[in-house]
Backbone atoms as SQL, in Angstrom:
CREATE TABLE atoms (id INTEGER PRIMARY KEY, chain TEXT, resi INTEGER, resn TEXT, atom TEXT, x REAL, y REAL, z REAL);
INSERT INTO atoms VALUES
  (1, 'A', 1, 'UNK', 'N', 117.453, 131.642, 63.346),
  (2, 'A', 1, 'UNK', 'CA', 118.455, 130.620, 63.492),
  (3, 'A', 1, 'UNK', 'C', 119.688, 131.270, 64.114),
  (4, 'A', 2, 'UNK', 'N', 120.119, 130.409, 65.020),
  (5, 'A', 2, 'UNK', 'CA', 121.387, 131.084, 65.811),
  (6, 'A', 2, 'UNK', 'C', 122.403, 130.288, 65.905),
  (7, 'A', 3, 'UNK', 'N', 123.550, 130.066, 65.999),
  (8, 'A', 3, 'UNK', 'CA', 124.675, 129.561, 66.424),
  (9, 'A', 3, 'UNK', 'C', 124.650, 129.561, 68.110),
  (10, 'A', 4, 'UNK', 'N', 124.720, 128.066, 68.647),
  (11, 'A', 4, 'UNK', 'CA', 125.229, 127.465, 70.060),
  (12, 'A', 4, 'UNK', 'C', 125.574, 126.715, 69.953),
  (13, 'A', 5, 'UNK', 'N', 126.827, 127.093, 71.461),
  (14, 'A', 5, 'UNK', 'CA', 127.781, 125.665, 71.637),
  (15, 'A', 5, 'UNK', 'C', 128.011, 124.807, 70.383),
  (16, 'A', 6, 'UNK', 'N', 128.352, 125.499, 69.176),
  (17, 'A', 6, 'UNK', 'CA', 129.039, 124.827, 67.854),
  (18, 'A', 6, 'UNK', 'C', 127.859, 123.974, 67.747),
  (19, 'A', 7, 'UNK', 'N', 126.553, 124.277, 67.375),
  (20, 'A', 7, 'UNK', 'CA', 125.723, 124.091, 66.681),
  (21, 'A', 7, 'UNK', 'C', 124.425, 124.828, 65.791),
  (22, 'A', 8, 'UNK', 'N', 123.701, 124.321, 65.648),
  (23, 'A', 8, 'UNK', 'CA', 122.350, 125.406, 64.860),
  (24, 'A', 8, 'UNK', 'C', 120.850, 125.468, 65.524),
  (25, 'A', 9, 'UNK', 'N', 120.840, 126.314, 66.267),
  (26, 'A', 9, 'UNK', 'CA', 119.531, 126.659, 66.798),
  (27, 'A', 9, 'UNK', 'C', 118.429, 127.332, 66.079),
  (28, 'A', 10, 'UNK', 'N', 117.290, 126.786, 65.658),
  (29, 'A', 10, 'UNK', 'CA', 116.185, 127.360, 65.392),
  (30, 'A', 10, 'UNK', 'C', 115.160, 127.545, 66.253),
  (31, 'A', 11, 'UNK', 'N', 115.001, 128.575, 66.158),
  (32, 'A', 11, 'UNK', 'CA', 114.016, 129.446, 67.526),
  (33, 'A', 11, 'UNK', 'C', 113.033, 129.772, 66.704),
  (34, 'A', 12, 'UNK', 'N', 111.225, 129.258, 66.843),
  (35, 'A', 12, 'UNK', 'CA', 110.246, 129.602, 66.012),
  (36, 'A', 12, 'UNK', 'C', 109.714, 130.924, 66.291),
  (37, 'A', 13, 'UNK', 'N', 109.357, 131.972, 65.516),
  (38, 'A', 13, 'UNK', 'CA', 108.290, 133.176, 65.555),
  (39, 'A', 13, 'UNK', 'C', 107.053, 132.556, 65.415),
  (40, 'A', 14, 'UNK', 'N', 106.572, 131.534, 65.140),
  (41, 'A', 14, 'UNK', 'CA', 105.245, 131.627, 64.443),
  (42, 'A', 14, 'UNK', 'C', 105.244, 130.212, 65.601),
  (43, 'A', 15, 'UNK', 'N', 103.936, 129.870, 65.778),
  (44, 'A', 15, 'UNK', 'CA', 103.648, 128.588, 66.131),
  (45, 'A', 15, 'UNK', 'C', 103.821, 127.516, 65.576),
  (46, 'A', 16, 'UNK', 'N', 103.620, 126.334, 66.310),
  (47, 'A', 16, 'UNK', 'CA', 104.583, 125.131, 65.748),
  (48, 'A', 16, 'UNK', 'C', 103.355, 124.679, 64.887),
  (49, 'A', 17, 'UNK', 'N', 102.373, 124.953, 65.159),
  (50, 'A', 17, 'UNK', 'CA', 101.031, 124.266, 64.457),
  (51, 'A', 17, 'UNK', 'C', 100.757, 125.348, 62.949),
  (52, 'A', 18, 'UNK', 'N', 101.158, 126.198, 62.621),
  (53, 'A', 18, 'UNK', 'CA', 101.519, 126.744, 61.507),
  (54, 'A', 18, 'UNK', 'C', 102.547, 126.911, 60.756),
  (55, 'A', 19, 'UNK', 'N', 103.602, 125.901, 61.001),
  (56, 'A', 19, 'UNK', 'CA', 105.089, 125.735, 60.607),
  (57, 'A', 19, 'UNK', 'C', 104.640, 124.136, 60.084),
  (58, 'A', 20, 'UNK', 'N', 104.121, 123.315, 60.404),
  (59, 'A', 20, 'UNK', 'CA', 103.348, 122.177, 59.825),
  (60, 'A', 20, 'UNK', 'C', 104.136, 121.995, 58.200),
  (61, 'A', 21, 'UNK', 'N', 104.921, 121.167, 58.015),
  (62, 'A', 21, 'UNK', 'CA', 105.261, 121.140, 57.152),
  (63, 'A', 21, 'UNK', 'C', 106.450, 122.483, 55.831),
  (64, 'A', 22, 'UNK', 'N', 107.051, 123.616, 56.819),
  (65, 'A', 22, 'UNK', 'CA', 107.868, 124.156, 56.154),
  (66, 'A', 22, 'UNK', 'C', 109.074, 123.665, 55.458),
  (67, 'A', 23, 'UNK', 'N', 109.591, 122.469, 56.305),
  (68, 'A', 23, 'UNK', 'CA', 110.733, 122.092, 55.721),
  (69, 'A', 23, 'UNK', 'C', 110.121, 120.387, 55.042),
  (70, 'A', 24, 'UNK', 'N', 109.295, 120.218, 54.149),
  (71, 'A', 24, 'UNK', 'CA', 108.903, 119.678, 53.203),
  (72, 'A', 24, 'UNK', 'C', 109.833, 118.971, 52.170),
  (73, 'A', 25, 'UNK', 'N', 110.438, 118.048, 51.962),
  (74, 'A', 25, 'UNK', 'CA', 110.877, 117.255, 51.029),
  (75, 'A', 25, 'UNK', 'C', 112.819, 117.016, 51.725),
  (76, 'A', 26, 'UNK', 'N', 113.157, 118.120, 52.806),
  (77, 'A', 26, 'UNK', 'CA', 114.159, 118.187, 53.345),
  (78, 'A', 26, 'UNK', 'C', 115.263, 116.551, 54.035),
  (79, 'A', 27, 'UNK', 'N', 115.890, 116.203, 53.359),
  (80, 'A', 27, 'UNK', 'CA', 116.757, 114.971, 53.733),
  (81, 'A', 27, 'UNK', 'C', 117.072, 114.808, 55.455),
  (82, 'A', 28, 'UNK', 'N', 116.418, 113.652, 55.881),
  (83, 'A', 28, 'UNK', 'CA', 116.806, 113.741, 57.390),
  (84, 'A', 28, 'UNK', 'C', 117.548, 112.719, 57.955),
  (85, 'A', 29, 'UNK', 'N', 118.846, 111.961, 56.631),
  (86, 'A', 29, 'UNK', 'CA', 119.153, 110.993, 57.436),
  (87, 'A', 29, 'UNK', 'C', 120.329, 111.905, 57.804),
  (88, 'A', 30, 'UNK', 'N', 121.228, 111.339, 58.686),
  (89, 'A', 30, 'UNK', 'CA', 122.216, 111.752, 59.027),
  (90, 'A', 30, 'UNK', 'C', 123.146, 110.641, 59.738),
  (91, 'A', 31, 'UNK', 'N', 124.426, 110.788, 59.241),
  (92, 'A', 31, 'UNK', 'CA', 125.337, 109.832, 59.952),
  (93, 'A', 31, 'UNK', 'C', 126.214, 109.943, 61.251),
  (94, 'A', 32, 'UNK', 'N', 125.552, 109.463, 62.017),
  (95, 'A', 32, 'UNK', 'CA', 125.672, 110.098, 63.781),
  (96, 'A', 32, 'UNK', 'C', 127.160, 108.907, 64.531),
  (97, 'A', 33, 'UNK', 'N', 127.876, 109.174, 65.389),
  (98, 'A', 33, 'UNK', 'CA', 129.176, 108.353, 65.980),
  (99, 'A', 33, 'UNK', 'C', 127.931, 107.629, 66.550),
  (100, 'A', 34, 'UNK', 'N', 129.072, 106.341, 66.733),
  (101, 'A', 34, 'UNK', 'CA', 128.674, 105.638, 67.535),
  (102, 'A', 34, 'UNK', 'C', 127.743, 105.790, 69.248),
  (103, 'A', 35, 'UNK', 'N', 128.121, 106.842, 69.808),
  (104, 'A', 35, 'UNK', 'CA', 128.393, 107.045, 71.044),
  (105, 'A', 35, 'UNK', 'C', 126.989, 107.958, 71.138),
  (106, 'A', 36, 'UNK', 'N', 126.371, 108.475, 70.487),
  (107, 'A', 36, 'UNK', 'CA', 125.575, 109.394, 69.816),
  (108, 'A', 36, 'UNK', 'C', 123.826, 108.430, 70.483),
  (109, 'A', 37, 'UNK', 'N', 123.124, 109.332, 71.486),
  (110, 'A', 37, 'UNK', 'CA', 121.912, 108.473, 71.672),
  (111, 'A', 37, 'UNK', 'C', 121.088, 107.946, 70.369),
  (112, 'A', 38, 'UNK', 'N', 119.575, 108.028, 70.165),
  (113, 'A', 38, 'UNK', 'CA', 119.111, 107.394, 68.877),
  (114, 'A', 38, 'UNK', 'C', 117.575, 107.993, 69.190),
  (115, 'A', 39, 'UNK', 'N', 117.349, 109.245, 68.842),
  (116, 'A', 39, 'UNK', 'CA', 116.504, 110.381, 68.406),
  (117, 'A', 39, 'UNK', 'C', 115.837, 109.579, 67.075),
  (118, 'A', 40, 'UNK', 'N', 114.548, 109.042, 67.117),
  (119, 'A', 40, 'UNK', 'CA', 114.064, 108.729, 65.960),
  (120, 'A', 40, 'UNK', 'C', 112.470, 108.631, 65.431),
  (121, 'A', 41, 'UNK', 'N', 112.004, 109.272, 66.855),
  (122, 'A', 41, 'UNK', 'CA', 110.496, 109.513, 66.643),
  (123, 'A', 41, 'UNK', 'C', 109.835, 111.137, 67.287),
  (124, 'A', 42, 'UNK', 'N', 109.348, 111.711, 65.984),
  (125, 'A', 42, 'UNK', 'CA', 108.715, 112.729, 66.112),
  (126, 'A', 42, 'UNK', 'C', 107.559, 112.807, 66.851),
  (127, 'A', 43, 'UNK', 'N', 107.001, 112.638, 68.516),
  (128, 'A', 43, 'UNK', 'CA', 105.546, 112.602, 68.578),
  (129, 'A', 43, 'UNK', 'C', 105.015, 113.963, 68.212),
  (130, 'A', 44, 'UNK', 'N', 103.610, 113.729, 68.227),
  (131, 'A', 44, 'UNK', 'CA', 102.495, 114.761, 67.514),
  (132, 'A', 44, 'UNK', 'C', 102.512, 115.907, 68.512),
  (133, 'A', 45, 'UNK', 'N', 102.931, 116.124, 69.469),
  (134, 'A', 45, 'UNK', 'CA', 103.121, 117.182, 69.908),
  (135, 'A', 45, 'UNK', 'C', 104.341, 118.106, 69.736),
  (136, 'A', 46, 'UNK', 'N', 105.509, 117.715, 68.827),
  (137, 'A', 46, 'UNK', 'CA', 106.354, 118.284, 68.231),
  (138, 'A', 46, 'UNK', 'C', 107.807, 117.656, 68.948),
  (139, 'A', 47, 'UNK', 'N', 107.407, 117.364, 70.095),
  (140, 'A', 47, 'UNK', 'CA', 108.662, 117.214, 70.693),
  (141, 'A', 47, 'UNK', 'C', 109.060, 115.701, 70.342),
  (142, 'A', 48, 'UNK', 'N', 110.892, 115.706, 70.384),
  (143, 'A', 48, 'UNK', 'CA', 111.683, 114.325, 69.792),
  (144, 'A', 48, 'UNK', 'C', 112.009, 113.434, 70.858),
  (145, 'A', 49, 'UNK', 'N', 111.328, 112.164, 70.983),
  (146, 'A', 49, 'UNK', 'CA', 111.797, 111.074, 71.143),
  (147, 'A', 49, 'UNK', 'C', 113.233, 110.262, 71.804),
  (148, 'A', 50, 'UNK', 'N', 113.792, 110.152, 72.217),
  (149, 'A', 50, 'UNK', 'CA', 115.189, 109.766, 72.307),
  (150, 'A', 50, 'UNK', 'C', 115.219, 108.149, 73.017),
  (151, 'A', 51, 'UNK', 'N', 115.847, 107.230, 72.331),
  (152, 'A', 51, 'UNK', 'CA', 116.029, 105.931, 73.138),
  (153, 'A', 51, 'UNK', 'C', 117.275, 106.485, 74.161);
């Protein structure tokens, strides 16, 4: 995990298909500005969604 541009980067060692569930029970709502796109679907290939 790294710090950019005043945020939190996680960079995987291991593959994404053996990380399957590490962050398990972890809270994902979050209260985003208005102005903020709308990120809300995980497809099965790992990558996020964005309207």
């Amino acid at each position: 995990m790294i710090v950019y541009d005043n945020r939190i980067e996680m960079i995987p060692f291991r593959k994404i298909s053996e990380m399957k569930g590490f962050l398990k029970g972890i809270g994902t709502s979050v209260e985003r500005e208005p102005d903020r796109i709308n990120c809300t679907s995980i497809l099965p290939t790992g990558l996020v969604f964005c309207e």
